[in-house]
C-alpha positions in Angstrom: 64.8 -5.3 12.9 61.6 -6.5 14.2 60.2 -2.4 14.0 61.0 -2.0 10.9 59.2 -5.7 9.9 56.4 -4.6 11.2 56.3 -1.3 9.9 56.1 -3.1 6.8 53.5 -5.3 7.5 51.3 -2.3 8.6 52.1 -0.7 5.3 51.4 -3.6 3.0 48.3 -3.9 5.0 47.5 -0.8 4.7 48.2 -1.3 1.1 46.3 -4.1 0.7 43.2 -1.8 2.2 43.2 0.7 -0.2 43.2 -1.3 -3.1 40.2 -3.7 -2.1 38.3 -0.7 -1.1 39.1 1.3 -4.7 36.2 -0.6 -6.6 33.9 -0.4 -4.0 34.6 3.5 -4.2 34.3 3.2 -7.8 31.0 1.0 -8.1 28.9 4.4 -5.6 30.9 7.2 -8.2 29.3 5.4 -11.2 26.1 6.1 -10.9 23.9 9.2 -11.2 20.3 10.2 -10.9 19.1 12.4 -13.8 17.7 15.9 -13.1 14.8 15.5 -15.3 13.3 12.0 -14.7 14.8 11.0 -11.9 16.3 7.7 -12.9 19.4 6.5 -11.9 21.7 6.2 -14.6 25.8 4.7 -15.3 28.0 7.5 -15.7 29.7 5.4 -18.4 26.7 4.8 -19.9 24.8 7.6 -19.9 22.7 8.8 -23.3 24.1 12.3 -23.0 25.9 14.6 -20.4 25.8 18.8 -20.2 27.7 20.2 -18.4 26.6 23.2 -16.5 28.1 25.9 -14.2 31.1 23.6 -13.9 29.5 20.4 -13.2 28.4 17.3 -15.3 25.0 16.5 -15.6 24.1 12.6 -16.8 21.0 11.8 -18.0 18.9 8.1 -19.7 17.8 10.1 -22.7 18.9 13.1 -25.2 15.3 13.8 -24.0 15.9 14.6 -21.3 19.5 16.4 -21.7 17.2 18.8 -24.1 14.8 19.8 -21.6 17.4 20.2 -19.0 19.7 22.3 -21.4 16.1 24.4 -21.8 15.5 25.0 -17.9 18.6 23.7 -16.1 17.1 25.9 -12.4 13.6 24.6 -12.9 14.9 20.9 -12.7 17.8 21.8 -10.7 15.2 23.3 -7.5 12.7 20.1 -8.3 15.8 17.9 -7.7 16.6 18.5 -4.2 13.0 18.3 -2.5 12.3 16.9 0.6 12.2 13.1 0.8 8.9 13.0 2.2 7.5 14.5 -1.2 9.6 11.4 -2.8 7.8 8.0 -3.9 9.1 5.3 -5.7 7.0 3.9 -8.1 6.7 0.0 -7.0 5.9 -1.5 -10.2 8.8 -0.1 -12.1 11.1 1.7 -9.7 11.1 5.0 -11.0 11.2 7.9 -8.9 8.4 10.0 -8.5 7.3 13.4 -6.8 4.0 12.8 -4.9 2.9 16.0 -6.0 3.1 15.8 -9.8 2.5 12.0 -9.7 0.4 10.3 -13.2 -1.2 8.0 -10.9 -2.4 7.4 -7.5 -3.9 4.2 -5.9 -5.4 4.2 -2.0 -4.4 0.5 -0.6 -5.4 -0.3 3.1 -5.1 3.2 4.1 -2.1 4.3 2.3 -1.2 6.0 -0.7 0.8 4.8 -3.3 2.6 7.2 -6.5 2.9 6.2 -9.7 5.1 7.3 -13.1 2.3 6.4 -14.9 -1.3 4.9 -15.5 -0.2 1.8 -17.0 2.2 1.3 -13.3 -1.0 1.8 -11.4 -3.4 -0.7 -13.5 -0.5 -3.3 -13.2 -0.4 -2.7 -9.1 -4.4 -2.6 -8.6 -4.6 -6.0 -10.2 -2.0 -7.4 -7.9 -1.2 -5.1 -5.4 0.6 -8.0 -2.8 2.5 -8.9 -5.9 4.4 -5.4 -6.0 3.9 -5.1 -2.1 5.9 -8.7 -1.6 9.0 -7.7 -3.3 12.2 -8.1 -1.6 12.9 -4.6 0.1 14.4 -2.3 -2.5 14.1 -4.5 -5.5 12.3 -2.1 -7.5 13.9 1.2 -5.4 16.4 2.8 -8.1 15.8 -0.1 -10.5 17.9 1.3 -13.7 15.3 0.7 -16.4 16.1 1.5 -20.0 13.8 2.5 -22.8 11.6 -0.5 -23.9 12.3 -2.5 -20.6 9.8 -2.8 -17.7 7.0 -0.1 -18.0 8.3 1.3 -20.6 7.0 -1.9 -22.9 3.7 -2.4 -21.6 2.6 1.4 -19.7 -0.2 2.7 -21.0 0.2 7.2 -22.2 1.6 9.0 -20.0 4.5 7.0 -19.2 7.7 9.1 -18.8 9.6 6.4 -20.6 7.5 5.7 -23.7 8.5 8.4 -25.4 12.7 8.2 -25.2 14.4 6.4 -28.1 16.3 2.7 -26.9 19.8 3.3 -26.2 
């Protein structure tokens, strides 16, 4: 009797396991990093999907769907490069490749990328402002059209352009 009890106990645990640990599996599926921009979007929310060679693509703008659906290789081989040619923008979050960068701005000996000109006037200004932030609080920010830089970045920005959601 007692074998079979707790056989059962091992399975509701078990049980109990698997169904605490299904939104936290959930919560990581959800999210997505478009090709084009490299903003991390919400699957569910996502302006627009294409699908291509038997995957789903998810992207913050029809934008930049279109100029995916264009070139799907070019941004598909300028997705996966190394993380050393990776920045994030600190201002806004957005991802940026150091070698195609709108801005740059030399700080105490280092380098820091910008998305765009009006990111980089914002950090020279206060540059222990952006510097201070808790660790990762602008890292794979999900910024929508009209919100953080988008608002107040000067040309150049590549979220000025994409229509609010």
């Amino acid at each position: 009797m007692h074998d079979k009890m707790r056989w059962m106990a091992a399975l509701a645990v078990a049980a109990l396991v698997l169904v605490l640990a299904a939104p936290a599996q959930q919560k990581s599926d959800d999210k997505a990093v478009d090709p084009v921009c490299g903003m991390t979007v919400t699957r569910a929310k996502a302006a627009a999907t294409y699908e291509y060679k038997g995957t789903t693509y998810y992207f913050c703008s029809a934008s930049c769907k279109d100029a995916f659906a264009k070139e799907p290789e070019k941004y598909l081989a300028k997705s996966s490069p190394k993380a050393e040619d990776k920045a994030v923008c600190l201002v806004c979050g957005m991802k940026v490749d150091k070698a195609t960068a709108k801005a740059t701005y030399d700080y105490k000996g280092k380098t820091y990328y910008f998305c765009c000109s009006g990111c980089k006037e914002k950090f020279v200004k206060d540059p222990e402002k952006y510097l201070n932030k808790k660790p990762g609080a602008a890292k794979g920010m999900q910024m929508t059209p009209g919100d953080g830089c988008a608002a107040s970045c000067g040309p150049g920005c590549p979220m000025k352009d994409k229509p609010k959601k």
